[in-house]
C-alpha positions in Angstrom: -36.0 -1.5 -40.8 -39.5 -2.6 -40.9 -43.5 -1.5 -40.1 -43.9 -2.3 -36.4 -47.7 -2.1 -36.4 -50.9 -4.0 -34.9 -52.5 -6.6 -37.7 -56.2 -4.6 -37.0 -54.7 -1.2 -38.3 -54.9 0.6 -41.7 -52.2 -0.4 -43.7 -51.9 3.8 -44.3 -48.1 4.6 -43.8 -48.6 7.5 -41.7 -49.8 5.2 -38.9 -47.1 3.2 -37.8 -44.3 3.3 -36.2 -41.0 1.9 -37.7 -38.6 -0.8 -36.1 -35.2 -0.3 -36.0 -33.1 -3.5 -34.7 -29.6 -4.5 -35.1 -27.2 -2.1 -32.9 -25.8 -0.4 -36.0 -28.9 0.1 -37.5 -29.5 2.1 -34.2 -26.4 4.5 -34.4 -27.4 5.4 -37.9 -31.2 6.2 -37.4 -29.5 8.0 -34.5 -27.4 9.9 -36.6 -29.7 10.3 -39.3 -31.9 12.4 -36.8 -34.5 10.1 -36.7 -36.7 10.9 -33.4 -36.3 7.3 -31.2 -40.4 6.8 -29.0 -38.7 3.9 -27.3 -35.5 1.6 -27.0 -35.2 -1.8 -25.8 -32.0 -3.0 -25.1 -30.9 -7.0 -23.7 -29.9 -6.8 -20.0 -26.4 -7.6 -19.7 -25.7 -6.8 -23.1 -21.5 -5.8 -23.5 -19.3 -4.8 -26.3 -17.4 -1.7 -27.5 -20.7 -1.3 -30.3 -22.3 -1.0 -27.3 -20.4 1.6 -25.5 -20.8 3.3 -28.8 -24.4 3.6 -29.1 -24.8 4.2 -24.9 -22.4 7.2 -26.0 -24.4 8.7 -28.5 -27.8 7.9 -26.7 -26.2 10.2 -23.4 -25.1 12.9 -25.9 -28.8 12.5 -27.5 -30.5 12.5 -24.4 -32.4 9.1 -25.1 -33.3 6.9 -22.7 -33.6 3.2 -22.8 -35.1 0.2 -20.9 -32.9 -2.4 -20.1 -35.2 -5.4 -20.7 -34.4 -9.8 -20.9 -33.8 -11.3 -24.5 -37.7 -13.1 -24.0 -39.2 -9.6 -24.7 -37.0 -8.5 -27.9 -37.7 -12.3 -29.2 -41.4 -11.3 -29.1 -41.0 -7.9 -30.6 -39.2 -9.5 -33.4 -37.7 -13.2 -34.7 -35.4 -11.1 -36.5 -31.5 -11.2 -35.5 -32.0 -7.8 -33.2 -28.6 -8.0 -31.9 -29.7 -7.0 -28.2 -31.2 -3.7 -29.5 -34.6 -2.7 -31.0 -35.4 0.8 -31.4 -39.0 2.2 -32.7 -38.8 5.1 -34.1 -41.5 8.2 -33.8 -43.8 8.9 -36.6 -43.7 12.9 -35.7 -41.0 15.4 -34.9 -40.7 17.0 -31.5 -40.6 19.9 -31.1 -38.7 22.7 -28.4 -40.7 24.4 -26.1 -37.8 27.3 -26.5 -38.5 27.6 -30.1 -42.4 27.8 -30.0 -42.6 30.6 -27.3 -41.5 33.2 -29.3 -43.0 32.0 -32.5 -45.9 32.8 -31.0 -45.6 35.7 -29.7 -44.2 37.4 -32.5 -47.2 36.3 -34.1 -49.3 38.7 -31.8 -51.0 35.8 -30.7 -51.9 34.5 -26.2 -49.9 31.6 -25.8 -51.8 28.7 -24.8 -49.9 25.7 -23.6 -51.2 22.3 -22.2 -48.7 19.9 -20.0 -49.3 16.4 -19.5 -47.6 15.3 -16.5 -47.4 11.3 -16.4 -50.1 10.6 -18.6 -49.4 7.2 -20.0 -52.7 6.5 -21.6 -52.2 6.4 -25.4 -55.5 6.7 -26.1 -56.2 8.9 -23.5 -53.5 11.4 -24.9 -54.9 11.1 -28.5 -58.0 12.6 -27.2 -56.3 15.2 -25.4 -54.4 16.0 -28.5 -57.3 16.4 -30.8 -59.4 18.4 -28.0 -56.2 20.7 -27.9 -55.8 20.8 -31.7 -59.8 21.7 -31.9 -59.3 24.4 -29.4 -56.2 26.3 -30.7 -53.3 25.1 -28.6 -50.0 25.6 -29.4 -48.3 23.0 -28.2 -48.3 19.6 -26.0 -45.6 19.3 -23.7 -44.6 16.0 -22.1 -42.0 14.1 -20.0 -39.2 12.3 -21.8 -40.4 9.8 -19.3 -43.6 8.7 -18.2 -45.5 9.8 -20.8 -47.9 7.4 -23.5 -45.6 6.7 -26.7 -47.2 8.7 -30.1 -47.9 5.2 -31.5 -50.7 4.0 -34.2 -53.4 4.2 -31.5 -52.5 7.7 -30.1 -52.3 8.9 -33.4 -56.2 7.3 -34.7 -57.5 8.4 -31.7 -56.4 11.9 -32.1 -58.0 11.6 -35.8 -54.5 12.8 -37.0 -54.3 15.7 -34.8 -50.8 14.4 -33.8 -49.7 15.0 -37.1 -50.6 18.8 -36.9 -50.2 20.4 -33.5 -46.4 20.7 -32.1 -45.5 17.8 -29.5 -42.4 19.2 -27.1 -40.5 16.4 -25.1 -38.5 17.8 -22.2 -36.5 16.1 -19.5 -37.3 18.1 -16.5 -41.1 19.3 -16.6 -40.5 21.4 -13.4 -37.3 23.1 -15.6 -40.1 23.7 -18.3 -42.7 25.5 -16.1 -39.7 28.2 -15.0 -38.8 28.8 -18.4 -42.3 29.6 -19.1 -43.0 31.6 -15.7 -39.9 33.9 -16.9 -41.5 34.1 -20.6 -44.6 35.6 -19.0 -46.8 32.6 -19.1 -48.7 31.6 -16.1 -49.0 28.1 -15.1 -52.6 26.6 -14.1 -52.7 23.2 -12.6 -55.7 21.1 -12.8 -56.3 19.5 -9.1 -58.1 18.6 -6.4 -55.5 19.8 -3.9 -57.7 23.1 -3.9 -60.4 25.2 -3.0 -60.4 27.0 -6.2 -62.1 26.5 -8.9 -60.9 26.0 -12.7 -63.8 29.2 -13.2 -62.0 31.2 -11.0 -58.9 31.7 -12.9 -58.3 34.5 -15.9 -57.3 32.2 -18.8 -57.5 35.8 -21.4 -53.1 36.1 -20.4 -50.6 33.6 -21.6 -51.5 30.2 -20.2 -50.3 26.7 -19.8 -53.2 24.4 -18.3 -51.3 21.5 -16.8 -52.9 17.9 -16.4 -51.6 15.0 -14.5 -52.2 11.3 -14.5 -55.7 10.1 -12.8 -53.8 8.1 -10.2 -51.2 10.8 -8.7 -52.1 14.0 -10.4 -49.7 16.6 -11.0 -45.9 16.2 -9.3 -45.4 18.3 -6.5 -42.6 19.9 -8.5 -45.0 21.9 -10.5 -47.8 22.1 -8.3 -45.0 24.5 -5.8 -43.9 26.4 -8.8 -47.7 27.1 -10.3 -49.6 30.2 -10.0 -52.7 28.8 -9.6 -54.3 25.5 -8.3 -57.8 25.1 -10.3 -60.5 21.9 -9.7 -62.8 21.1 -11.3 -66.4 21.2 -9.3 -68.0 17.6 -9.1 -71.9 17.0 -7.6 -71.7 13.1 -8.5 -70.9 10.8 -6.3 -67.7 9.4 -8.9 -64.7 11.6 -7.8 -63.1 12.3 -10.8 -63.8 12.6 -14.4 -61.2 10.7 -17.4 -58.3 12.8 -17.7 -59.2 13.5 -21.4 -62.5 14.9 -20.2 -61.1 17.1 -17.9 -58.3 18.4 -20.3 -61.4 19.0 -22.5 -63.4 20.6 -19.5 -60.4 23.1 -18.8 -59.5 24.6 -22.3 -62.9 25.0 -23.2 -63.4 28.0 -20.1 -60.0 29.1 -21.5 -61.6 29.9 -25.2 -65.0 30.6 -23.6 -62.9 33.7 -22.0 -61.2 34.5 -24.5 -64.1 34.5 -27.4 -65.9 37.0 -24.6 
């Protein structure tokens, strides 16, 4: 195991992300319950070790990108074995778990959902606008979402390190479980005549964002109980994605300090 970090960074601990290579070394940080961002493994790769570790990743849940031997020779010189594996440097959390935490607290729930946001940087700056404004938890795809790496986390000035992070595989699955736990779902798009204004952000909320490019799958958009835009005078269409996120909660807690 060993740092897997950019040259430029802080040499602080907390802001990399470790390397695990070697296909053994895999199965035990597996086992271990060590939280795997993302997992190269060498196209056309065979062997029972492998079978072994593709068993434990379907019983896990992790994916994995088949990739050729060039790229895991540029991640490391070191005798990977076919199979290089960074691990997270915070836990994920369940979306199941944190609902009723929060309630029993006596508190609103306020969620935000990233949908395809692949940005690091971008999601460190929704992550410390969401810490700033009292959110209770991120949730994100297991896939298509930006990795919590060194530059997600220094961007979100460590806010990563402090507000929950929930990595589901079905988004759509997520947003019924919250519907049936009373929590209503706002998407942020243009695919509407409403505005983000228009909305009652004082119930349980989860404000869901989607990537600049394709917004927010149809999936969730059929399923939400409210479509919200944004209102834009300039001639540029859209704002950043972390701006908007920003935009949003802010009329939530304006709402619900009045």
């Amino acid at each position: 195991m060993q740092n897997f970090q950019r040259h430029d960074r802080s040499s602080d601990q907390r802001e990399t992300n470790q390397m695990v290579f070697g296909i053994r070394a895999v199965i035990e940080a597996i086992d271990s319950g060590k939280e795997i961002e993302s997992l190269f493994v060498q196209r056309g790769l065979a062997g029972s070790l492998l079978l072994e570790l593709k068993a434990l990743l379907k019983e896990h849940e992790i994916g994995f990108q088949q990739v050729p031997i060039e790229k895991l020779n540029r991640i490391t010189r070191k005798n990977h074995q076919g199979v290089i594996a960074i691990i997270s440097p915070i836990i994920y959390q369940k979306i199941e778990d944190i609902v009723p935490e929060v309630y029993e607290k006596g508190e609103v729930p306020l969620f935000l959902m990233l949908d395809g946001v692949t940005d690091v940087r971008n999601f460190g700056a929704i992550a410390r606008t969401a810490e700033c404004s009292g959110v209770h938890a991120i949730i994100v795809p297991k896939k298509g979402s930006a990795e919590v790496n060194p530059d997600a986390i220094k961007t979100s000035a460590g806010a990563l390190y402090k507000i929950p992070v929930c990595r589901h595989e079905g988004l759509a699955k997520v947003g019924k479980f919250l519907i049936e736990s009373g929590i209503q779902l706002v998407v942020s798009t243009e695919k509407t005549k409403d505005g983000i204004y228009d909305v009652d952000y004082t119930v349980p909320t989860c404000i869901i964002m989607g990537a600049e490019d394709v917004g927010v799958s149809d999936d969730l958009i059929r399923i939400a109980d409210h479509l919200a835009k944004i209102p834009m005078f300039g001639e540029i269409g859209s704002l950043n994605v972390s701006v908007s996120a920003g935009v949003v909660l802010y009329e939530a807690i304006r709402q619900r300090l009045k």
